[in-house]
C-alpha angles and dihedrals in degrees: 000000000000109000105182132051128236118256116263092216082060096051086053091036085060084042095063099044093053088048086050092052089044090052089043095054092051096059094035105024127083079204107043114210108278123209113159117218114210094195110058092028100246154059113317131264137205089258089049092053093043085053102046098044085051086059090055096049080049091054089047096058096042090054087054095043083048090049095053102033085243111176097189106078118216107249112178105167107175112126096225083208089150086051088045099048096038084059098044087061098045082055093049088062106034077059092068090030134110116295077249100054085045095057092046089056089040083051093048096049096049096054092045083055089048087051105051092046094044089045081058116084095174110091094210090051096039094048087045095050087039095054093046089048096046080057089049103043089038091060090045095046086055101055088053105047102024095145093054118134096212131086118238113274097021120120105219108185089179094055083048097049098044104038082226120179136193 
């Protein structure tokens, strides 16, 4: 059972990252980064991003308060906008770094979304939170390996074993 819940400041700090690499796409990529919003009805801003990961974090905390019949709700309401601007930045360099520096950031985010969803007991929150990150992770993953000769969700061990690019 999880027993903590994430940070609020780290769910806007990823936030950030993922708006960075967005902004970035658009000025060095031929495919922009595509997240679709349902909210609003079109590709994701940073705002957007800023917004939704907020709801996560949101979902985060409820599953815990759930978990431990806590009657007092977190509320953190600070806006982290410093946090969120200082990672868009770094995002909007690891985009244009090194294939190295790429897969770090791919890795990290990986394991923060690991985190957050195994950090969430409740099923509705967790597949809510799960369906939103896979969007988010997918698109990343894209940008940054956008030549690869495997499908998504294939495990290719040829590919693996050769380096192999198309």
């Amino acid at each position: 059972m999880s027993s903590f819940v994430v940070s609020k400041s780290e769910y806007i700090k990823a936030a950030g990252f993922v708006a960075g690499l967005a902004e970035a796409s658009k000025q060095y990529s031929k495919y922009p980064m595509w997240v679709f919003d349902h909210e609003s009805n079109r590709n994701s801003t940073a705002d957007d991003y800023k917004r939704n990961f907020a709801a996560m974090y949101k979902l985060n905390a409820l599953s815990v308060q759930e978990q431990y019949d806590d009657d007092k709700p977190e509320n953190d309401t600070n806006d982290y906008n410093y946090e969120f601007l200082a990672s868009m930045r770094l995002g909007k360099r690891i985009y244009i770094g090194t294939v190295e520096e790429r897969q770090r950031a791919l890795h990290i985010l990986d394991e923060f979304i690991s985190c957050c969803l195994y950090q969430t007991e409740n099923d509705v929150y967790s597949a809510i939170m799960g369906r939103y990150f896979n969007g988010i992770f997918r698109a990343v993953y894209a940008q940054f390996f956008p030549n690869h000769d495997t499908v998504w969700g294939d495990f290719n061990a040829e590919y693996i074993a050769t380096g192999a690019t198309s």
